[in-house]
C-alpha positions in Angstrom: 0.0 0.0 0.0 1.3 3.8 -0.9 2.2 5.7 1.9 -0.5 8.3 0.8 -3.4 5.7 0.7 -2.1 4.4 4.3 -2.7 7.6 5.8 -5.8 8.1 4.3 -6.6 5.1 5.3 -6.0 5.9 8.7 -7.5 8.8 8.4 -11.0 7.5 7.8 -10.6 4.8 10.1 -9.5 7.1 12.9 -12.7 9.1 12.3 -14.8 6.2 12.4 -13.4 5.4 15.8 -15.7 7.6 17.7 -18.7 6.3 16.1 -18.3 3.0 16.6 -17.3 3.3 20.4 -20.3 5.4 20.3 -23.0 2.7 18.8 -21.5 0.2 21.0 -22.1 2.0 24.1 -25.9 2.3 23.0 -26.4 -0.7 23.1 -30.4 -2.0 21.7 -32.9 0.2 21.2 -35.3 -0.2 24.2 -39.2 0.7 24.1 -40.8 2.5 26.9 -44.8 2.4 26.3 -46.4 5.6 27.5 -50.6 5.6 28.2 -51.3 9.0 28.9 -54.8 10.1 30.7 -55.3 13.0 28.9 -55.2 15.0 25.4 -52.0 15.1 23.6 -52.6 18.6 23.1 -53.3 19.8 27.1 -50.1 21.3 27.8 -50.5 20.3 31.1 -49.8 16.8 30.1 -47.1 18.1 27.6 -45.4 19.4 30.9 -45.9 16.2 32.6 -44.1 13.9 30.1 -41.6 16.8 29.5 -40.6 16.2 32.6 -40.3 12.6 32.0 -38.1 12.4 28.8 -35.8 15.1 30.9 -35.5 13.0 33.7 -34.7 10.1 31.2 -32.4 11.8 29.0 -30.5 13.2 31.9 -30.1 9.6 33.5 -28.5 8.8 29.4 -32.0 7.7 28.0 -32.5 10.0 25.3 -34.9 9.4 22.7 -33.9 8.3 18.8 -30.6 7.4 19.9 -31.0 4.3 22.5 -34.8 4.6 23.3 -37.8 4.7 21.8 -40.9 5.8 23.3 -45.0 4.3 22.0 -47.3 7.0 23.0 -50.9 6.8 23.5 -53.6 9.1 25.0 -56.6 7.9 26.3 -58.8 11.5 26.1 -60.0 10.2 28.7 -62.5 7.8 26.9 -63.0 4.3 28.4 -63.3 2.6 25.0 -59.8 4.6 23.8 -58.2 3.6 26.6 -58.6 -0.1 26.9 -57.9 0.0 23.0 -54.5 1.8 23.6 -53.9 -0.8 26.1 -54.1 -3.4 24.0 -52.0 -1.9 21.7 -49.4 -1.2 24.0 -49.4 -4.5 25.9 -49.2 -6.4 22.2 -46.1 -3.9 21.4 -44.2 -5.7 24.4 -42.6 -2.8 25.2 -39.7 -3.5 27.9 -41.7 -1.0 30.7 -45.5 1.1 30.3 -45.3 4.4 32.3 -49.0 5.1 32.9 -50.9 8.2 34.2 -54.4 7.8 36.1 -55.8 5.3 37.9 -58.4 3.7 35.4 -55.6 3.2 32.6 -53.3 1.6 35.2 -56.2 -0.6 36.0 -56.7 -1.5 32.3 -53.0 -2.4 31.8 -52.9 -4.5 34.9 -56.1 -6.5 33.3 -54.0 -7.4 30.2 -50.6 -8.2 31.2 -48.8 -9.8 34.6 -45.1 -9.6 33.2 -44.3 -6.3 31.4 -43.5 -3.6 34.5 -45.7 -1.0 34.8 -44.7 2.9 36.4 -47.5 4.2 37.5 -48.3 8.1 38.6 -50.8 10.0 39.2 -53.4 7.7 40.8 -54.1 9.3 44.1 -53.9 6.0 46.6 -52.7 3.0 44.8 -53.9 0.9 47.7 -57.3 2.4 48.1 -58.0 1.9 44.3 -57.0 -1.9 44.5 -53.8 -1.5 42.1 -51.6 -3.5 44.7 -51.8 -4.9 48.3 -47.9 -4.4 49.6 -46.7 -0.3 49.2 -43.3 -1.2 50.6 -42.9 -4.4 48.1 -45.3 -4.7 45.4 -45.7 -8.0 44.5 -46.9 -7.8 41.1 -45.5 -5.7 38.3 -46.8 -2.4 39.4 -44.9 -0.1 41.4 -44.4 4.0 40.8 -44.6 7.3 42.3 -48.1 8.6 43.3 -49.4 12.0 43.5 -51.5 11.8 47.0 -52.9 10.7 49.9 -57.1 10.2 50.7 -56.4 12.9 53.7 -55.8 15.4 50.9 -59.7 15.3 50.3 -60.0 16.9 53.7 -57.4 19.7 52.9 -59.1 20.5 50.2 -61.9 21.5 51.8 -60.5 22.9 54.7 -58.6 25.0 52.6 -61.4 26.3 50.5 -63.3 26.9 53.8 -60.6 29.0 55.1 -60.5 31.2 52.2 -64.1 31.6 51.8 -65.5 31.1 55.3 -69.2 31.4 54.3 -69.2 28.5 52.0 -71.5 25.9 53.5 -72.0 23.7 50.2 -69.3 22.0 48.4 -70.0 20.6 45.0 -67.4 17.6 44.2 -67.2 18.3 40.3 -66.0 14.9 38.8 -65.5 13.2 35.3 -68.5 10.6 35.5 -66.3 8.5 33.1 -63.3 8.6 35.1 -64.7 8.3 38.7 -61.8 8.4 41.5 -64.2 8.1 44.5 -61.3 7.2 46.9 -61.6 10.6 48.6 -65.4 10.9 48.7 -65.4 9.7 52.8 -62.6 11.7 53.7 -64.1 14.8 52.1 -67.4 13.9 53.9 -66.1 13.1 57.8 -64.4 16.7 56.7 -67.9 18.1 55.9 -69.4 17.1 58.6 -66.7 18.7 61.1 -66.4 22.5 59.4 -70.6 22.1 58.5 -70.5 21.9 54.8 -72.9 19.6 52.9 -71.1 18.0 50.2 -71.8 17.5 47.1 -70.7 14.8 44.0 -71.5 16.3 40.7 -70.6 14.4 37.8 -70.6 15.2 34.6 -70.0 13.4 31.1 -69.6 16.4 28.2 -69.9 20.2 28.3 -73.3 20.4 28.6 -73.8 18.1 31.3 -70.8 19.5 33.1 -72.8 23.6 32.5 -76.0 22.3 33.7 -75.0 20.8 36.9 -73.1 23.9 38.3 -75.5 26.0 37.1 -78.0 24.1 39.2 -75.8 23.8 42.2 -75.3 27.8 41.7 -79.2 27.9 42.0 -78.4 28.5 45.9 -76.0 30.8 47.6 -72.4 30.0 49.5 -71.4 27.3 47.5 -68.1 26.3 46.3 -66.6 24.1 44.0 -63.7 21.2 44.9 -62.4 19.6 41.5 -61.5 16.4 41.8 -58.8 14.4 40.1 -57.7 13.1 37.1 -57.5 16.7 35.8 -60.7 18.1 33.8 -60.1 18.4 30.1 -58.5 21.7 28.8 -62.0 22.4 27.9 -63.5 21.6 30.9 -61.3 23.6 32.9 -61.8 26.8 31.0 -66.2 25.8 31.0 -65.6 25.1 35.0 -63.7 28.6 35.3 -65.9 30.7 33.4 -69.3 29.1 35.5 -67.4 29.5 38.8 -66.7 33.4 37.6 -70.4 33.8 36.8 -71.6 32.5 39.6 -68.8 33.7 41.6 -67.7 30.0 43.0 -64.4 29.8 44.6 -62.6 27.0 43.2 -60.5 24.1 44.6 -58.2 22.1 42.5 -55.7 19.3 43.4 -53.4 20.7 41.0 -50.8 23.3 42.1 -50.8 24.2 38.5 -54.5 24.8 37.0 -55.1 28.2 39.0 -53.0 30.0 36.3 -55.8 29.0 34.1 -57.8 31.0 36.3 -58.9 28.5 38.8 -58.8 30.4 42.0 -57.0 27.8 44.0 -54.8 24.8 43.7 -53.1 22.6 46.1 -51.4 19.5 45.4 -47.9 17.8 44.7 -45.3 18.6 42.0 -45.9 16.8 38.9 -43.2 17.6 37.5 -40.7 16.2 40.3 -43.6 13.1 40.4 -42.5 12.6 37.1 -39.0 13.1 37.0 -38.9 10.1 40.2 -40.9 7.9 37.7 -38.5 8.4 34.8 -35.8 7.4 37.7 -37.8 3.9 38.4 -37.8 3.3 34.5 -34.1 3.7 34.1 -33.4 1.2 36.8 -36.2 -1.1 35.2 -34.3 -1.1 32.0 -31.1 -1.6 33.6 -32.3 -4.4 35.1 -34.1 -3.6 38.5 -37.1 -5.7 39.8 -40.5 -4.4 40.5 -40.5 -5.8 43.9 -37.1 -4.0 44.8 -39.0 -0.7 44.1 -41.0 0.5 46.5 -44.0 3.1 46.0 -43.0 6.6 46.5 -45.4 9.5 47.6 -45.0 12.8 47.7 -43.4 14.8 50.4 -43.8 18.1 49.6 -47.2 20.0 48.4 -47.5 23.3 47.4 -50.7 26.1 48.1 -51.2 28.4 45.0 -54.0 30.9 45.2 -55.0 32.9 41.8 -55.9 36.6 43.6 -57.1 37.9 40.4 -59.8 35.2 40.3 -60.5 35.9 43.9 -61.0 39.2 43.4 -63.3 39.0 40.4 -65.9 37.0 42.3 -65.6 39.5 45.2 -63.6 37.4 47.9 -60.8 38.7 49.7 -58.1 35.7 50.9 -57.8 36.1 54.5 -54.4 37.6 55.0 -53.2 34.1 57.2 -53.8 32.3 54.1 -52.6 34.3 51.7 -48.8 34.4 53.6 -48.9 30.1 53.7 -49.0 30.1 50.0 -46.1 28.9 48.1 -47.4 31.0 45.2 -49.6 34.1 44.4 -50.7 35.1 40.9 -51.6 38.4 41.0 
């Protein structure tokens, strides 16, 4: 060989050095199956799994290059989301992360062996997902969002900022029922002498007649419960709570700079990020049992004064200096 074609030679092969070394490290592309509770467009659940692929990439999971991720989004339709179950469980991904209660129920109905990250469900055990928090025994674990007590904060919170509420209507998503915290939100009634409410709903109009109804009488309030209304929803529940100048409750930190007037619940975001932690050491060959469920430790207040102020309410001045947030 010529001296000059040697080195060129080299050259290239020098080059390709990195590249190889790089596509060995890879390794296989691995699948993570994602069923969402929610519309791929509500940009609350675009900040949800932002957080996740972030937490993933930064723990070297990053997608394209050595993971791929199937994304469904159940809308929040029962049919949908035991269809996108299906789907995923036939895909065989190597984990499912899984948002909401009902659509970690209908993954657990359809497959025993591929682990499953749930978040978002409020109580695992009170919803029957699994029996053993500190060592689940079946191929569920994950990071939830709650406890049933929060039902009680809730309303003690929204009685606190408007002390002449004596009716509480628990605004819910007929089709996506979480009743775990109906007691604990009624043993709370019954202590600060507020009747409560549920009010389901199925669409818009359902959803518009039932507050307006409720708004029919005076002091009332309204307590959203999780999952999360529809983007839609939330701006129909907002503009009927303004109208009938409701305060508002939701279990979201986050949905009172949509104009809900208050929020109090986990981060999602840091809910998230834990959960993209329990996938990585899934895929790197962690057990479900060695993975304890995780709940939150830290919740945050956020009060919307702007919304107070437009339904006339003033937030009592002890409240307003506990929040973690005011939007002004």
């Amino acid at each position: 060989m010529r001296r000059r074609d040697f080195l060129a030679y080299v050259g290239v092969t020098a080059a390709a050095w990195p590249l190889a070394a790089h596509a060995q490290q890879e390794g296989p592309l691995r699948r993570i199956g994602l069923l969402e509770t929610g519309d791929e467009a509500d940009r609350y659940v675009q900040a949800r799994l932002g957080a996740m692929r972030d937490g993933l990439a930064k723990l070297g999971w990053v997608e394209g290059r050595n993971v791929r991720f199937e994304h469904r989004f159940s809308t929040r339709d029962p049919d949908r989301r035991r269809i996108h179950a299906d789907e995923l469980v036939r895909l065989d991904p190597d984990v499912i992360a899984v948002a909401g209660g009902p659509a970690a129920k209908a993954l657990l109905q359809r497959t025993q062996t591929i682990p499953i990250v749930f978040t978002s469900v409020g109580d695992p055990l009170a919803i029957g997902l699994l029996k053993n928090i500190a060592r689940p025994e079946g191929n569920a674990t994950g990071i939830t969002s709650g406890y049933q007590s929060l039902g009680g904060k809730w309303l003690e919170l929204l009685k606190e900022a408007a002390p002449r509420t004596a009716r509480v209507a628990l605004v819910f998503d007929a089709e996506n029922i979480n009743d775990q915290y109906f007691s604990v939100i009624d043993a709370a009634a019954e202590v600060l002498a507020v009747k409560a409410i549920p009010t389901p709903y199925r669409n818009a109009a359902e959803l518009e007649r039932a507050i307006d109804a409720f708004a029919a009488e005076p002091n009332g309030g309204l307590i959203i419960l999780p999952p999360p209304p529809t983007p839609g929803h939330r701006e129909s529940i907002n503009q009927l709570a303004l109208k009938h100048r409701l305060p508002t409750m939701y279990q979201s930190r986050y949905l009172p700079a949509e104009g809900g007037m208050m929020g109090y619940g986990a981060d999602s975001d840091e809910t998230y990020r834990t959960a993209a932690s329990y996938i990585d050491r899934i895929l790197r060959g962690a057990k479900i049992n060695e993975l304890p469920v995780q709940y939150p430790t830290k919740f945050e207040l956020v009060i919307n004064l702007k919304t107070a102020k437009a339904i006339g309410l003033d937030i009592p001045p002890t409240l307003i200096v506990r929040a973690d947030e005011l939007i002004q």
